[in-house]
C-alpha positions, 0 to 999 in steps of 0.5 A: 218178950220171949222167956229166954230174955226174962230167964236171962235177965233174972239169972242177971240180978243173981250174979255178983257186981257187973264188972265195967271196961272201956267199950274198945280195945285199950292197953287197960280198959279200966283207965279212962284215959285210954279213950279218946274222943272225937273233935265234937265228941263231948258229952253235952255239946249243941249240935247245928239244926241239919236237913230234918234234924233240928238242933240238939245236945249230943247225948253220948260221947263219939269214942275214936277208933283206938288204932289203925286196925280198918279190918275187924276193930272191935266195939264191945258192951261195956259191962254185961247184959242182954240186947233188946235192939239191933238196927242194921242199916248202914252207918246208922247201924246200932245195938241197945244193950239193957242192963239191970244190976245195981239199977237198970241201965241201957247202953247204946253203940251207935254206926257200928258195923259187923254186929256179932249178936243177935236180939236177946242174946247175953253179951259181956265185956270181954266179947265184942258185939260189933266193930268199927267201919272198915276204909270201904264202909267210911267210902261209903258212907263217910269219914265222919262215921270213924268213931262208936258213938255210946250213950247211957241211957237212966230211962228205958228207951222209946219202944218201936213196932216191929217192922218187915225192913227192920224187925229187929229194932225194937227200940230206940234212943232219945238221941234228937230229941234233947233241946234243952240240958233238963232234958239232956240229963232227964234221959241220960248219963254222960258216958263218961262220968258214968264209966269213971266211977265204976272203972275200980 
């Protein structure tokens, strides 16, 4: 890890409360009820077994893009910290955003497109970080990418080799291996209790 990210984290736990917002863009992102989920977005449900993914519970929430904006739609961090991943592969782009105030936390913004950060750099809610998919992206890779899947993650997670096609993903997520709700809840928060206790 390089010292940038240690300073950064240390400076972190300096600072006062994290202040929390919604991960898009919202009349007032504090209020929960500004987000809307997809049709199978939910927190907790039993994904079907697919061609080499067996069958899971979801571990995050799949958020709706909040508009009809298919330009530059904004995804931001839901509160501060630093990233320590950033995969940039098609739909299946994603950033992995560790937080460590009030005990350490990870975020996951998943089939994002646009990043605007790079690793370890320091991000905050009232920046974006990446956007949703514009109409040439979704004919690309499919309709059914129109959402930010976020998950909140209570372990760190799994640490990855860097390699040449994809050096600076460095982690990931426990998303596909989640086959029974003891270990849904080992792993992770759902995103949107977690939200609604720290949007004061």
């Amino acid at each position: 890890m390089s010292c940038k990210y240690f300073l950064l984290m240390f400076l972190m736990t300096l600072w006062g409360d994290l202040e929390y917002k919604l991960p898009v863009k919202a009349y007032d992102r504090k209020a929960i009820d500004q987000i809307e989920l997809t049709n199978i977005g939910e927190f907790g449900l039993m994904r079907k077994e697919r061609k080499s993914v067996p069958a899971h519970y979801h571990t995050g929430v799949d958020i709706k893009r909040p508009g009809s904006n298919y330009i530059d739609e904004p995804i931001y961090p839901i509160c501060e910290g630093i990233v320590i991943s950033k995969r940039q592969d098609g739909p299946y782009a994603q950033l992995i955003i560790e937080h460590d105030k009030g005990g350490k936390f990870w975020t996951v913004y998943e089939h994002v497109a646009g990043i605007k950060v790079g690793l370890f750099d320091e991000v905050s809610p009232e920046r974006p970080i990446a956007r949703f998919m514009n109409k040439e992206e979704l004919d690309r890779y499919g309709w059914h990418f129109d959402h930010v899947h976020l998950e909140v993650l209570k372990i760190k997670p799994v640490r990855l080799e860097r390699t040449e096609s994809k050096p600076n993903r460095l982690f990931a997520s426990y998303s596909l291996i989640c086959y029974t709700r003891e270990d849904l809840y080992k792993y992770f928060y759902d995103p949107i209790d977690f939200l609604n206790e720290r949007l004061k």
